[in-house]
C-alpha positions as CSV (number, residue, x, y, z in Angstrom):
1,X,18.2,10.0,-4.6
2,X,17.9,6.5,-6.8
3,X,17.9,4.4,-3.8
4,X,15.2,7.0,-2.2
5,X,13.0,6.3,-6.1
6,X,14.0,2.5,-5.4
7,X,12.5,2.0,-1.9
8,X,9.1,3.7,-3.0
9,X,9.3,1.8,-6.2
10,X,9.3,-1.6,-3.8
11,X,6.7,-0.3,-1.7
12,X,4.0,1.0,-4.3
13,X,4.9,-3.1,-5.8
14,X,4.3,-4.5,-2.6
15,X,1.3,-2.4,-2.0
16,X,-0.1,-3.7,-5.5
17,X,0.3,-7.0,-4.5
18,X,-2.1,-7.0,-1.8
19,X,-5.6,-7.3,-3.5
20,X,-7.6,-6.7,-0.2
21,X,-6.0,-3.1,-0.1
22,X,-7.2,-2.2,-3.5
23,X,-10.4,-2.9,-3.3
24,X,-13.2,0.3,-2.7
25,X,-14.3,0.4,0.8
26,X,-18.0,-0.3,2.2
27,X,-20.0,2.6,2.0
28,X,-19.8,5.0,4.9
29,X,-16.2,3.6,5.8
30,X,-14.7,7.4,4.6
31,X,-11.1,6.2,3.9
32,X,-8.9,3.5,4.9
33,X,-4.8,4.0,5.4
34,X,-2.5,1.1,4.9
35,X,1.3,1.2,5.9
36,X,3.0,-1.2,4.0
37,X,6.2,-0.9,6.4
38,X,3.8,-2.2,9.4
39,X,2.1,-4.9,7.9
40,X,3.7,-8.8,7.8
41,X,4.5,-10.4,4.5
């Protein structure tokens, strides 16, 4: 179960870093849906 806890801790970090994902999207665009396991570093 810790290394479970361990690999979403990385992933919500890694997710943080990107500043682009943060950010609100334009009006109208509804939602937008990363995958952090699918993107390159």
């Amino acid at each position: 179960m810790r290394e479970h806890w361990a690999s979403g801790h990385e992933d919500t970090k890694r997710s943080l870093k990107r500043r682009d994902w943060i950010k609100m999207p334009e009006n109208g665009m509804g939602i937008v849906i990363h995958d952090v396991h699918r993107e390159s570093e």
